[in-house]
SEGURO-759814 format. One record per atom (N, C-alpha, C): residue number from 1; atom name; x, y, z; chain. Coordinates in Angstrom, 3 decimals, decimal comma. Each point is the difference from the previous one (the first is absolute). Last residue first. Layout:
REM SEGURO-759814
@seq->NUM&atom->CA&px->X&py->Y&pz->Z&mol->A .
...
***
This chain:
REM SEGURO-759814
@seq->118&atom->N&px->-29,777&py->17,223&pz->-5,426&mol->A .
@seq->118&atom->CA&px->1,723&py->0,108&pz->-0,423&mol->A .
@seq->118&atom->C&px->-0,501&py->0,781&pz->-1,543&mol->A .
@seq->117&atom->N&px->-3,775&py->-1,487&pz->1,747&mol->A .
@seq->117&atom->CA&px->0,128&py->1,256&pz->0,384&mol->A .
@seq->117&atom->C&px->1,721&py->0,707&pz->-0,209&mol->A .
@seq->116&atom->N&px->-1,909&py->-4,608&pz->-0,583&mol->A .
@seq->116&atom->CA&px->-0,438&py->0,704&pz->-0,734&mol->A .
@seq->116&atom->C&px->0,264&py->1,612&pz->0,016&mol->A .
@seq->115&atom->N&px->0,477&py->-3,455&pz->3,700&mol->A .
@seq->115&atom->CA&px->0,781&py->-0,036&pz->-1,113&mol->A .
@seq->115&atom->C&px->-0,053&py->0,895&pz->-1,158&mol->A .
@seq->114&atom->N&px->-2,707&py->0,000&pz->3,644&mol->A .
@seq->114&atom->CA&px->1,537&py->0,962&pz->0,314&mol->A .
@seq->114&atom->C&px->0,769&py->-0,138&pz->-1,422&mol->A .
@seq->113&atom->N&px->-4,057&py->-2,633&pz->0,010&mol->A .
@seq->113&atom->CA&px->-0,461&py->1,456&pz->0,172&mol->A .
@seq->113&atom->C&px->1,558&py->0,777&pz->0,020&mol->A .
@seq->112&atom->N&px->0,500&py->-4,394&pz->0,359&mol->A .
@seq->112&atom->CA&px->-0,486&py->-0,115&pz->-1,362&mol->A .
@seq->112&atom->C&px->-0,297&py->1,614&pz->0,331&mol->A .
@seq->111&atom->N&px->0,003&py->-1,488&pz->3,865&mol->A .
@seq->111&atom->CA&px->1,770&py->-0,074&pz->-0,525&mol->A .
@seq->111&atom->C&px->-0,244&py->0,307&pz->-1,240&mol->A .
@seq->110&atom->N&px->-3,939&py->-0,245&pz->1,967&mol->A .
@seq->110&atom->CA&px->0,484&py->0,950&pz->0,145&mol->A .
@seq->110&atom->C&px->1,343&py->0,323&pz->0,056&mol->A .
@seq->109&atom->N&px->-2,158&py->-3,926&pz->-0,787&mol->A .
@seq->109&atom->CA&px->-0,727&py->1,226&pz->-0,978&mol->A .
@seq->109&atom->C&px->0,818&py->1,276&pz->0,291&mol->A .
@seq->108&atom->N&px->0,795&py->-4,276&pz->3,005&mol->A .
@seq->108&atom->CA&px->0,642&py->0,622&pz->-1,918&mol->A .
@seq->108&atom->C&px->-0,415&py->0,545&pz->-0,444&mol->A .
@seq->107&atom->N&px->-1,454&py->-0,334&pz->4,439&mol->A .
@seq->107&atom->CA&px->1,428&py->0,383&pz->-0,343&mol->A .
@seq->107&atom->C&px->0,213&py->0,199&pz->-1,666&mol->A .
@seq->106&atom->N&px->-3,987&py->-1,907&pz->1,238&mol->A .
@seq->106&atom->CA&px->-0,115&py->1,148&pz->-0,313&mol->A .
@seq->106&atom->C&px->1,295&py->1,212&pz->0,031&mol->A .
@seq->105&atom->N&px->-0,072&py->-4,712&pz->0,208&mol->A .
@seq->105&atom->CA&px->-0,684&py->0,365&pz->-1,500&mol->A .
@seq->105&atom->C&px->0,049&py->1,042&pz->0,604&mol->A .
@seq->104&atom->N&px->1,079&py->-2,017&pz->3,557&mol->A .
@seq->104&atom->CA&px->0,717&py->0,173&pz->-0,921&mol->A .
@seq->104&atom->C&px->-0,141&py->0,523&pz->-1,281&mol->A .
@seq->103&atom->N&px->-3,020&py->0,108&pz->3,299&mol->A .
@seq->103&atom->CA&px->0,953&py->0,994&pz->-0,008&mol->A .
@seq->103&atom->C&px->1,309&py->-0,405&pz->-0,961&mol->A .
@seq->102&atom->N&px->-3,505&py->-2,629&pz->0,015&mol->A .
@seq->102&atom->CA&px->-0,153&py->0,942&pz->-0,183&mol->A .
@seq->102&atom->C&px->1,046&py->0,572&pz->0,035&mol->A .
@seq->101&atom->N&px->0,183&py->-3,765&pz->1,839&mol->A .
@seq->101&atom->CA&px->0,202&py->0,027&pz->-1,298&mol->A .
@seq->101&atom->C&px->-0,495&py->1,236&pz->-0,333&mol->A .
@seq->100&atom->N&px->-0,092&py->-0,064&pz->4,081&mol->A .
@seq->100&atom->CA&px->1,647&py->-0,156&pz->-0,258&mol->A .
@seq->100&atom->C&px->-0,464&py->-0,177&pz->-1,132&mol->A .
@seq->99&atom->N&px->-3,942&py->0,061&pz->1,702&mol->A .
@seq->99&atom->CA&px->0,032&py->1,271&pz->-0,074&mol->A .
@seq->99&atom->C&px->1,798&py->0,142&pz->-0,563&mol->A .
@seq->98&atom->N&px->-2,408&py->-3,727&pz->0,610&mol->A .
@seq->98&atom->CA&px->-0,312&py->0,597&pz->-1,270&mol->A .
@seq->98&atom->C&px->0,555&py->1,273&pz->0,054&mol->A .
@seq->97&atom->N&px->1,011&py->-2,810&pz->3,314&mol->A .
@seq->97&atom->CA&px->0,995&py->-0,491&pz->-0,718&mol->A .
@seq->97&atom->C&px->-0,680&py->0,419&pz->-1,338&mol->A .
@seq->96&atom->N&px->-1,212&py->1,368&pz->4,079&mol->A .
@seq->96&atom->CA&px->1,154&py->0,171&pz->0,094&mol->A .
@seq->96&atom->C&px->-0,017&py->-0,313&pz->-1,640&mol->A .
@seq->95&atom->N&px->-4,142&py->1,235&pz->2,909&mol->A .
@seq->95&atom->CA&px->0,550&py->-0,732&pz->-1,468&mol->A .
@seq->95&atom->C&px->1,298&py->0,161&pz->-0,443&mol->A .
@seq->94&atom->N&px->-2,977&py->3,077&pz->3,173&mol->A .
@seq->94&atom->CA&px->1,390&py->-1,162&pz->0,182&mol->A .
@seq->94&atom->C&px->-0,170&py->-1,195&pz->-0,796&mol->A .
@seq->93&atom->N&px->-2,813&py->4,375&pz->-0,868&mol->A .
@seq->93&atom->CA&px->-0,556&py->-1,484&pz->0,546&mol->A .
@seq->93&atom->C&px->1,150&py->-0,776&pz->0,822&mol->A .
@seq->92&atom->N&px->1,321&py->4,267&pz->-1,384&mol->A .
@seq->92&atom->CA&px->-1,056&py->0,416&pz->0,956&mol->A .
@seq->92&atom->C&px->-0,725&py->-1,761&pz->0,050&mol->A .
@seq->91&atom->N&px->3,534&py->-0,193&pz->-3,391&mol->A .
@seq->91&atom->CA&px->0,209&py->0,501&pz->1,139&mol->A .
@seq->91&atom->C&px->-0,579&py->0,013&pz->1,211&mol->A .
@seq->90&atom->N&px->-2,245&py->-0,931&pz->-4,283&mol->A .
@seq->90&atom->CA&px->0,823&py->-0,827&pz->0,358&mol->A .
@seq->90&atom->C&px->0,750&py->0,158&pz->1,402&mol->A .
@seq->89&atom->N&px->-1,599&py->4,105&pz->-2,136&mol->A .
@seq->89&atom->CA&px->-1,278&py->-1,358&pz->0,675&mol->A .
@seq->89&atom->C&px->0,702&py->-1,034&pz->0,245&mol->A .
@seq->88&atom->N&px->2,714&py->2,481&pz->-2,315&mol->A .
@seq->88&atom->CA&px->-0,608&py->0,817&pz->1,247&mol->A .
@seq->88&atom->C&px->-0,672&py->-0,847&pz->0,958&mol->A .
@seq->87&atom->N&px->0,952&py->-1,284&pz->-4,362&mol->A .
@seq->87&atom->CA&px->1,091&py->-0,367&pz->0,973&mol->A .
@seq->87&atom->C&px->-0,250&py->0,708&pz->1,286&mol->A .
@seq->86&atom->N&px->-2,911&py->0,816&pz->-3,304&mol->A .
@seq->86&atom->CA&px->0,354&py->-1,419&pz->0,269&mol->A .
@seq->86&atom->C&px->0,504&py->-0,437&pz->0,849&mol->A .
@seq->85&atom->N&px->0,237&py->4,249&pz->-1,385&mol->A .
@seq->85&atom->CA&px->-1,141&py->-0,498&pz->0,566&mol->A .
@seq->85&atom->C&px->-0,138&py->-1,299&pz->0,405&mol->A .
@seq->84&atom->N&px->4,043&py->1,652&pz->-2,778&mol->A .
@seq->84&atom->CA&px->-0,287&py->0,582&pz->1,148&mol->A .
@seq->84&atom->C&px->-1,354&py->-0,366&pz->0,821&mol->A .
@seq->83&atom->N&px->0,814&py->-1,452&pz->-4,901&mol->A .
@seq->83&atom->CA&px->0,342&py->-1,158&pz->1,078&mol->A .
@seq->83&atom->C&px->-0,208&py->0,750&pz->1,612&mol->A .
@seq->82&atom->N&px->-1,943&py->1,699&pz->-3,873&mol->A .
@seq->82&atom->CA&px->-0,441&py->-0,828&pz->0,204&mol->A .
@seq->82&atom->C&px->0,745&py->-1,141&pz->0,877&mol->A .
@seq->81&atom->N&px->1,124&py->4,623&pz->-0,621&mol->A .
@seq->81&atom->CA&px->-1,254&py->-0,190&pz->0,830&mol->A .
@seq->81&atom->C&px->0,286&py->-1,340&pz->0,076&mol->A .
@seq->80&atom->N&px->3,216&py->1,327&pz->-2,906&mol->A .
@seq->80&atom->CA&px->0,499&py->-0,222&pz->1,145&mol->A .
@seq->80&atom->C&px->-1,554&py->-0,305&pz->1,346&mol->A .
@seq->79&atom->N&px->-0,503&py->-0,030&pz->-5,012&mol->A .
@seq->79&atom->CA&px->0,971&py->-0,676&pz->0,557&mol->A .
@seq->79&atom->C&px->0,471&py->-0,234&pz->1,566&mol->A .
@seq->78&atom->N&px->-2,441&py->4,170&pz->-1,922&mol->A .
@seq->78&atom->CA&px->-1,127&py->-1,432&pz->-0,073&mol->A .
@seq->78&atom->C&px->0,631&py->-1,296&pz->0,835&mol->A .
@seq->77&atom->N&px->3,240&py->3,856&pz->-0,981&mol->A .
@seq->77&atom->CA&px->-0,847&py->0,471&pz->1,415&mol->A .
@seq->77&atom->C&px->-1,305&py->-1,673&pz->0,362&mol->A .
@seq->76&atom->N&px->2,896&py->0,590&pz->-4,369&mol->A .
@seq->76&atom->CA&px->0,373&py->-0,609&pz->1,339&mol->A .
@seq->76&atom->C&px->-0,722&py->0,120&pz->1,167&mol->A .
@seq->75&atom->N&px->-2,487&py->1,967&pz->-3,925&mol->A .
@seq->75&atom->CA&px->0,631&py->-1,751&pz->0,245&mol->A .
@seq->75&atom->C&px->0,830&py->-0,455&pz->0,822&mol->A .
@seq->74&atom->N&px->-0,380&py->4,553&pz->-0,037&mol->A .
@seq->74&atom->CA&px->-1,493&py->-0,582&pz->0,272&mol->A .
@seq->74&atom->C&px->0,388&py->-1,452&pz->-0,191&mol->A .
@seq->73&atom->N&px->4,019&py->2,527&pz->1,271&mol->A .
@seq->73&atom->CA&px->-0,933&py->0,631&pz->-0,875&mol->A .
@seq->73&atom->C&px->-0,925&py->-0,917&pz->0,161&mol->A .
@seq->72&atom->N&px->3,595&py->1,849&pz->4,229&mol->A .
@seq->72&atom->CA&px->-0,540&py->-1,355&pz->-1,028&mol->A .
@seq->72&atom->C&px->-1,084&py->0,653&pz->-1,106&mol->A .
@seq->71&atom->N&px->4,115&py->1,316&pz->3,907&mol->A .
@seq->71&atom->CA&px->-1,095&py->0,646&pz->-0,896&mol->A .
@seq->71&atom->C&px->-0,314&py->-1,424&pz->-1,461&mol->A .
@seq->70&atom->N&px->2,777&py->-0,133&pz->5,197&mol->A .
@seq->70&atom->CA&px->-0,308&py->-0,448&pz->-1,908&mol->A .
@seq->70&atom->C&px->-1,189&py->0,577&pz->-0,255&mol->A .
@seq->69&atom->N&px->3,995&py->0,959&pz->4,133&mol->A .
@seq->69&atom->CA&px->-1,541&py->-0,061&pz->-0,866&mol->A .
@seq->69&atom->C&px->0,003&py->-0,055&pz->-1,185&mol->A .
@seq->68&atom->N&px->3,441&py->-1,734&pz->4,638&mol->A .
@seq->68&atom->CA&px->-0,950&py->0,375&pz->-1,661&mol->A .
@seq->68&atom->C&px->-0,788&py->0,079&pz->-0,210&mol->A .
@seq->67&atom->N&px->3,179&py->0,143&pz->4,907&mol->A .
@seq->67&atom->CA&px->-1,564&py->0,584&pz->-0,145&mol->A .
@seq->67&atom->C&px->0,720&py->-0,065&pz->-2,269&mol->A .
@seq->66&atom->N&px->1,672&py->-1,315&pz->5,421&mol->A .
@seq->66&atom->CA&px->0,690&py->0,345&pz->-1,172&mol->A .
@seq->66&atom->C&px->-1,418&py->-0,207&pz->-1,058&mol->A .
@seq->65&atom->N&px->0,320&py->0,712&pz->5,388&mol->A .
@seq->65&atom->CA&px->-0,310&py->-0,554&pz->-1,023&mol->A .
@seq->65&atom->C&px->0,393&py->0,482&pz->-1,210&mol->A .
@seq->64&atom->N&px->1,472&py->1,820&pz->4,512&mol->A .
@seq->64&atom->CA&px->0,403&py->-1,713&pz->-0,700&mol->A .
@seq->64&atom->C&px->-0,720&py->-0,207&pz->-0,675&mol->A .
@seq->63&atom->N&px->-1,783&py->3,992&pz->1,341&mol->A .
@seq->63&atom->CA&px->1,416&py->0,039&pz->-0,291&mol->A .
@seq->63&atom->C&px->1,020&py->-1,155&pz->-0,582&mol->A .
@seq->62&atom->N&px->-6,015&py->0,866&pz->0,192&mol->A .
@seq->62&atom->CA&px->1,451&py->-0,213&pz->1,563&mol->A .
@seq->62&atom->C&px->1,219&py->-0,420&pz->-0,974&mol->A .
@seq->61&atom->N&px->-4,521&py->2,934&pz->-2,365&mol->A .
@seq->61&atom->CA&px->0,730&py->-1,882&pz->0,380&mol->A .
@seq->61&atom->C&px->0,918&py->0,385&pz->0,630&mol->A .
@seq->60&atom->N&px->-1,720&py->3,878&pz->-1,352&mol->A .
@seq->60&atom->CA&px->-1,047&py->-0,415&pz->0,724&mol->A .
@seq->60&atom->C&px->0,280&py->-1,728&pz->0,577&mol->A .
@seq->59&atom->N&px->2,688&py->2,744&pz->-3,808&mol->A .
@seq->59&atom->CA&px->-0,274&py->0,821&pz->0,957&mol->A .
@seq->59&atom->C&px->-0,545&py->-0,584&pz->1,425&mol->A .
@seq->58&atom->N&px->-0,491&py->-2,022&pz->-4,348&mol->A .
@seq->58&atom->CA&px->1,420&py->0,024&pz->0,623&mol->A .
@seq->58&atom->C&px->-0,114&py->0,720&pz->1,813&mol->A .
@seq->57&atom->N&px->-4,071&py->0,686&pz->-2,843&mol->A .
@seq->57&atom->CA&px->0,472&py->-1,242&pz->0,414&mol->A .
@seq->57&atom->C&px->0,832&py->-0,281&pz->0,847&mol->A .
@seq->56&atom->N&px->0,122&py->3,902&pz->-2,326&mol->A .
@seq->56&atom->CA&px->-1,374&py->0,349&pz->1,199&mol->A .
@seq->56&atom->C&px->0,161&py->-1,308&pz->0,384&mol->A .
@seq->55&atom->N&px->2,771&py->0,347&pz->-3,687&mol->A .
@seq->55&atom->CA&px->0,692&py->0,657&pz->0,959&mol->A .
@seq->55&atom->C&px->-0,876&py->-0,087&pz->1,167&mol->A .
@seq->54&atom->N&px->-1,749&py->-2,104&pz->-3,658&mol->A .
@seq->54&atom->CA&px->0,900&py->-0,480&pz->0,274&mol->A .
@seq->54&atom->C&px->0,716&py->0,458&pz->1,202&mol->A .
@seq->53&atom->N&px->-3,113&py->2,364&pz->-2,313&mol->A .
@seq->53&atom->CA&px->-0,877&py->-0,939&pz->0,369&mol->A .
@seq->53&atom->C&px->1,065&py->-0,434&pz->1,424&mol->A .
@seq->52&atom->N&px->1,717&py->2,904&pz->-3,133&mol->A .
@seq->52&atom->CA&px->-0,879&py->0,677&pz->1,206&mol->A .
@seq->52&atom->C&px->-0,523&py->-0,811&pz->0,381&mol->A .
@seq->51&atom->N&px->2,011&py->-0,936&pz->-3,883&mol->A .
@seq->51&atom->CA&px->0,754&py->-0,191&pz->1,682&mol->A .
@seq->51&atom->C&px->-0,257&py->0,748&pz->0,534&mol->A .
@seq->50&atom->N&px->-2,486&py->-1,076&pz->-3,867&mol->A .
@seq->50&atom->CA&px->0,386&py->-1,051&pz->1,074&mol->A .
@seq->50&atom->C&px->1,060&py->0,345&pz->0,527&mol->A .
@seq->49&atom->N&px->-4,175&py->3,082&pz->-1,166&mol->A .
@seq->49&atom->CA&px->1,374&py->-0,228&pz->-0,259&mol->A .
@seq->49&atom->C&px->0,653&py->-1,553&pz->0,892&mol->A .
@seq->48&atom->N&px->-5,263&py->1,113&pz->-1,475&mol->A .
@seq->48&atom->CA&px->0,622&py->0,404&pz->1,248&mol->A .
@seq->48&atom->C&px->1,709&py->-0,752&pz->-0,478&mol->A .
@seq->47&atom->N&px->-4,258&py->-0,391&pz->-2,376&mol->A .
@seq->47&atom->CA&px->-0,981&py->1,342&pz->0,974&mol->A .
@seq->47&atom->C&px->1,712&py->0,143&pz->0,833&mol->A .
@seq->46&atom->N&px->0,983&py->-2,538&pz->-3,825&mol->A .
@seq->46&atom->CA&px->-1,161&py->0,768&pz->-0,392&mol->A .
@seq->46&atom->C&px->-0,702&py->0,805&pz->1,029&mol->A .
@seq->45&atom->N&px->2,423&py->-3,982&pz->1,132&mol->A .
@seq->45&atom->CA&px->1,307&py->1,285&pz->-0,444&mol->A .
@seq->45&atom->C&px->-1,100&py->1,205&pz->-0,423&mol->A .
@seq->44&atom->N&px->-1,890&py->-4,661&pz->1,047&mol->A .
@seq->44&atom->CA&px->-0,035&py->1,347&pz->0,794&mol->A .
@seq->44&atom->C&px->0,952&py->1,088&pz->-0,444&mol->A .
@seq->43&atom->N&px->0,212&py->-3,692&pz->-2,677&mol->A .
@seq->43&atom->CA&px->-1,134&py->0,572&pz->-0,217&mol->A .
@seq->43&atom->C&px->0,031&py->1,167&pz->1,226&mol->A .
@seq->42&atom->N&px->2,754&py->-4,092&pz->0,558&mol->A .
@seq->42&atom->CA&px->0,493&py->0,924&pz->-0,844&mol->A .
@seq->42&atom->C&px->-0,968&py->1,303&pz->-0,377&mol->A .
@seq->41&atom->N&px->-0,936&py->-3,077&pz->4,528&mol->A .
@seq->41&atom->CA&px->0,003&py->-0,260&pz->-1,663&mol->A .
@seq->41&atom->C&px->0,429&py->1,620&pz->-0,391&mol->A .
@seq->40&atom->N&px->2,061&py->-3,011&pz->4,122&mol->A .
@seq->40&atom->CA&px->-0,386&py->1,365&pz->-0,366&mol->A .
@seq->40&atom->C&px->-0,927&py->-0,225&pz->-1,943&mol->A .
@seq->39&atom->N&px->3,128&py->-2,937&pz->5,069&mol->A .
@seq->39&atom->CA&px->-0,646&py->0,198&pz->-1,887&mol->A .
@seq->39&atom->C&px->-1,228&py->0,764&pz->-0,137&mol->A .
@seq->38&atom->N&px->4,723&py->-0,582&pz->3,671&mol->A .
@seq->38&atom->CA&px->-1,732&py->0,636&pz->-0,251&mol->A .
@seq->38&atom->C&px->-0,057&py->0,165&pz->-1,568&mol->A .
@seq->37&atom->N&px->3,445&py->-3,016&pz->3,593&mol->A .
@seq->37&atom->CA&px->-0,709&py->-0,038&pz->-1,182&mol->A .
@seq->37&atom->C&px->-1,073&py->0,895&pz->-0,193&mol->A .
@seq->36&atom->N&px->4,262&py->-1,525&pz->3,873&mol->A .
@seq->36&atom->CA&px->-1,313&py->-0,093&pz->-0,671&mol->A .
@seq->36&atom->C&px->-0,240&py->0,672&pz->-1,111&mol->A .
@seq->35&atom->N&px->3,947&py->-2,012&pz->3,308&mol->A .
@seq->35&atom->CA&px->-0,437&py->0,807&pz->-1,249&mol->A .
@seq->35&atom->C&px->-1,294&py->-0,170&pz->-0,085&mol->A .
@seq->34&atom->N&px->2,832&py->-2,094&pz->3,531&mol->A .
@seq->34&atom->CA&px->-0,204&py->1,649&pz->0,651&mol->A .
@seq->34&atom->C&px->-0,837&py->0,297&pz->-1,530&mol->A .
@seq->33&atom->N&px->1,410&py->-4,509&pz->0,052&mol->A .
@seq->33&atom->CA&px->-1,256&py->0,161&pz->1,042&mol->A .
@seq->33&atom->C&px->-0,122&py->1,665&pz->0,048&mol->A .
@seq->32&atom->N&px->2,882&py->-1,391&pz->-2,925&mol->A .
@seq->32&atom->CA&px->-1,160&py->-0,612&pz->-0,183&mol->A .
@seq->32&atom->C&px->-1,025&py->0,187&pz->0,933&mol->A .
@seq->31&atom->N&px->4,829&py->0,553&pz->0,474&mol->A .
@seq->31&atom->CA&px->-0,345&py->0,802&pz->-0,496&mol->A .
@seq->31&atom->C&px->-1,752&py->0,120&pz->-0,482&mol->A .
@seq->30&atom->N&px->2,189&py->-3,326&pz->2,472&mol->A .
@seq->30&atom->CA&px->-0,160&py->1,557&pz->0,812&mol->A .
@seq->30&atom->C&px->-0,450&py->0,800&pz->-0,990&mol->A .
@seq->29&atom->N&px->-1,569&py->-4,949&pz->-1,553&mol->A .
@seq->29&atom->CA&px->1,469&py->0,778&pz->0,252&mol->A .
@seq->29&atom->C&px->-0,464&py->1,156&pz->0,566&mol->A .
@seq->28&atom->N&px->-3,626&py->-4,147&pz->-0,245&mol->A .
@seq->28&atom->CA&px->0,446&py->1,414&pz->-0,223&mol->A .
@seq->28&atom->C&px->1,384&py->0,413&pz->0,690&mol->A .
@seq->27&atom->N&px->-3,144&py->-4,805&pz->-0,817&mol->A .
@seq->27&atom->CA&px->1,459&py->0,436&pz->0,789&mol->A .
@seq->27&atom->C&px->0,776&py->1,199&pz->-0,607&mol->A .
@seq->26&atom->N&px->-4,423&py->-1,091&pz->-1,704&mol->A .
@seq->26&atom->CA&px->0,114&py->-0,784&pz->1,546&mol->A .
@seq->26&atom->C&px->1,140&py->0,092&pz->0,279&mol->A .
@seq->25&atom->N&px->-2,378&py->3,981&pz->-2,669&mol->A .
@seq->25&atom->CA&px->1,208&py->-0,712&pz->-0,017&mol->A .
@seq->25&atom->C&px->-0,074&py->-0,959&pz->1,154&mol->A .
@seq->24&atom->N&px->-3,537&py->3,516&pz->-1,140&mol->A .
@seq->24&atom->CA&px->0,692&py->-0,732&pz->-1,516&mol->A .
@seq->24&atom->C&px->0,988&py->-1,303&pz->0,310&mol->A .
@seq->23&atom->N&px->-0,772&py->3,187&pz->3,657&mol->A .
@seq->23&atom->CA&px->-1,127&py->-0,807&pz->-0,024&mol->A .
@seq->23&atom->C&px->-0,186&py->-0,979&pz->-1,877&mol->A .
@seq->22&atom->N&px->3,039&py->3,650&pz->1,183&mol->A .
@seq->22&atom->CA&px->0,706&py->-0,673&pz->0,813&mol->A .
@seq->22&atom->C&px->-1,392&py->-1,208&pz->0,389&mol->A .
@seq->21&atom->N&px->-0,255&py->3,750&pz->-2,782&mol->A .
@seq->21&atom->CA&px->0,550&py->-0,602&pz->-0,220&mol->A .
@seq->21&atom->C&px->0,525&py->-1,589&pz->0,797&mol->A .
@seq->20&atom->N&px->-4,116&py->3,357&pz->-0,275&mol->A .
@seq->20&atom->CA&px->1,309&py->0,179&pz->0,855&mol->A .
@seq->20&atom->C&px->0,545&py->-0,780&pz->-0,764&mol->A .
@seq->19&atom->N&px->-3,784&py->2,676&pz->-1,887&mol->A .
@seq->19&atom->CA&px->0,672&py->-1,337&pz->-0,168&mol->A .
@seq->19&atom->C&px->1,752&py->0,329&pz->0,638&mol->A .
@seq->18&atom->N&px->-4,885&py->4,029&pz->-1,138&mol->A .
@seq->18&atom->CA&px->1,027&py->-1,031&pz->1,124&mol->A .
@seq->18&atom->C&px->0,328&py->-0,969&pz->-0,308&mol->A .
@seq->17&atom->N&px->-3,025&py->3,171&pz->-2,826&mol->A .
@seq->17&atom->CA&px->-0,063&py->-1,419&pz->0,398&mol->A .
@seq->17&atom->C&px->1,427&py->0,435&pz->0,516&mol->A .
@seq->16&atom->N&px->-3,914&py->3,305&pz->-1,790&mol->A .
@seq->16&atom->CA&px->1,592&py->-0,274&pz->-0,330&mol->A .
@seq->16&atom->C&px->-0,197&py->-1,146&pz->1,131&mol->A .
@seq->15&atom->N&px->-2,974&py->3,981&pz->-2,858&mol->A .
@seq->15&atom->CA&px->0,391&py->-1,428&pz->0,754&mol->A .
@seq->15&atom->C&px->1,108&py->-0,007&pz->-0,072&mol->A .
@seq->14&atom->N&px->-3,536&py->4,146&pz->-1,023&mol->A .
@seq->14&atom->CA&px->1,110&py->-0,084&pz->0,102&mol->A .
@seq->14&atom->C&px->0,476&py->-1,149&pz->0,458&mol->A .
@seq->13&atom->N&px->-3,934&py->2,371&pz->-1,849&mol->A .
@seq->13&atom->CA&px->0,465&py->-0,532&pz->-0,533&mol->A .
@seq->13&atom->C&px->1,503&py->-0,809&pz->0,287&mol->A .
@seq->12&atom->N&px->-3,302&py->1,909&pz->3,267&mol->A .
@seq->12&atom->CA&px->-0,196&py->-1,029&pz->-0,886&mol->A .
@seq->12&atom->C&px->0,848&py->-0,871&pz->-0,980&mol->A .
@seq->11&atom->N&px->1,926&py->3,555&pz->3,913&mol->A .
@seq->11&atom->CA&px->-0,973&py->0,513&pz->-1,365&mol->A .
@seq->11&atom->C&px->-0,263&py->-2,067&pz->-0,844&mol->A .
@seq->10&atom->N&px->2,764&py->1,495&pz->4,352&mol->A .
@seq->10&atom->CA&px->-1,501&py->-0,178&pz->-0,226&mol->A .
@seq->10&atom->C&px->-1,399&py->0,086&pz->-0,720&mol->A .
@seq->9&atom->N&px->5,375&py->0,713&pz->0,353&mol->A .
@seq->9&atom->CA&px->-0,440&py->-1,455&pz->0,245&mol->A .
@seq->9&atom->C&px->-1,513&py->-0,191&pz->0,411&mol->A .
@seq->8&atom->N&px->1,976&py->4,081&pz->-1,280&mol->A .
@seq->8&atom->CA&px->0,136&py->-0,847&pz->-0,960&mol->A .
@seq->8&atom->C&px->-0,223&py->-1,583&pz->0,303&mol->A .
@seq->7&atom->N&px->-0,952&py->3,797&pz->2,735&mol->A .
@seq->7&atom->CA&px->-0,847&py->0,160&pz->-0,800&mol->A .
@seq->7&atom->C&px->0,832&py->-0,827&pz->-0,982&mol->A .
@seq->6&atom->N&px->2,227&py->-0,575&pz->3,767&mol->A .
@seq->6&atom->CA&px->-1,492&py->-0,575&pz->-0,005&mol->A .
@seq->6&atom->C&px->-0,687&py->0,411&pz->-0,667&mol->A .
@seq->5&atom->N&px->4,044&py->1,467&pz->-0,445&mol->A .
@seq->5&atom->CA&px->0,023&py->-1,574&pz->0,390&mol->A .
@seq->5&atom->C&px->-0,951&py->-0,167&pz->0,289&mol->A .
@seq->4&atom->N&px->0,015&py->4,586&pz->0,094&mol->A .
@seq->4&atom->CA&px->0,514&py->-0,486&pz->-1,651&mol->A .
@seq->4&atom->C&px->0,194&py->-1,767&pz->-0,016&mol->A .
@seq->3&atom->N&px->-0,427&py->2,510&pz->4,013&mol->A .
@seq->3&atom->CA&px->-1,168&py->0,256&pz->0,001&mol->A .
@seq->3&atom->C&px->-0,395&py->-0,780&pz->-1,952&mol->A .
@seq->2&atom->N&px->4,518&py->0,192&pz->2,318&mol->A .
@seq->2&atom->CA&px->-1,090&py->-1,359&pz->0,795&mol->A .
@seq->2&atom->C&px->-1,379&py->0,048&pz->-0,680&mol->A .
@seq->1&atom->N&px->3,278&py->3,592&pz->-0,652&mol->A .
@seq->1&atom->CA&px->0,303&py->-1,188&pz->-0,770&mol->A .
@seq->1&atom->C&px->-0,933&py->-1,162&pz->0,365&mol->A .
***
C-alpha cells in the first residue's frame, strides 16, 4: 500500500494543499483546531479513485485530526490558489494582520466550497 501512496503522490499530475484549520481562526474552537482540510482538484479522479486517494491520506494523519476533502473543479481550485498563496506567504513573512484577513477570505471560500457540496 505504501508503494501505491507514493506512486500516486508522485505523479505530476497529482496536487493537493493542507489547510489546518485552526490557523483560519484567531480564537479557534476544539473542534477547529483538530480539523483540517485537503483540497484536491476534482480532475485527478481520472488517473485515481477518490477514496483510494482519501483512504491512503486518512490512513497516514494522527487519529485526532478530523480530516475534509474537497474535491474542487478548475474555477474553484483558481479561487481557492489565489487566496492559499497569499496567505501562505503572509504567514512564512509574519504579517499577522494580512495573513488574518486572508484567512478569513480564504475561510469563506471554503465554507462557500462545503456549501455547495450539501
Amino acid at each position: 500500500n505504501d508503494e501505491l501512496f507514493v506512486k500516486i503522490l508522485g505523479n505530476e499530475t497529482f496536487t493537493l494543499y493542507l489547510v489546518e484549520h485552526i490557523l483560519l481562526h484567531p480564537a479557534p474552537t476544539a473542534e477547529q483546531a483538530r480539523t483540517l482540510s485537503v483540497v484536491l482538484p476534482c480532475w485527478s479522479e481520472k488517473f485515481y479513485s477518490r477514496r483510494t486517494v482519501e483512504q491512503l491520506l486518512v490512513e497516514r494523519l494522527p487519529a485526532h485530526v478530523s480530516v475534509r476533502f474537497l474535491w474542487l473543479h478548475a474555477e474553484q481550485l483558481y479561487r481557492f490558489e489565489k487566496l492559499y498563496f497569499p496567505w501562505r506567504m503572509a504567514l512564512a513573512a509574519g504579517s499577522a494582520a494580512r495573513a488574518e484577513a486572508l484567512a478569513q477570505l480564504l475561510n469563506e471560500e471554503l465554507t462557500r466550497v462545503i456549501a455547495s457540496e450539501v
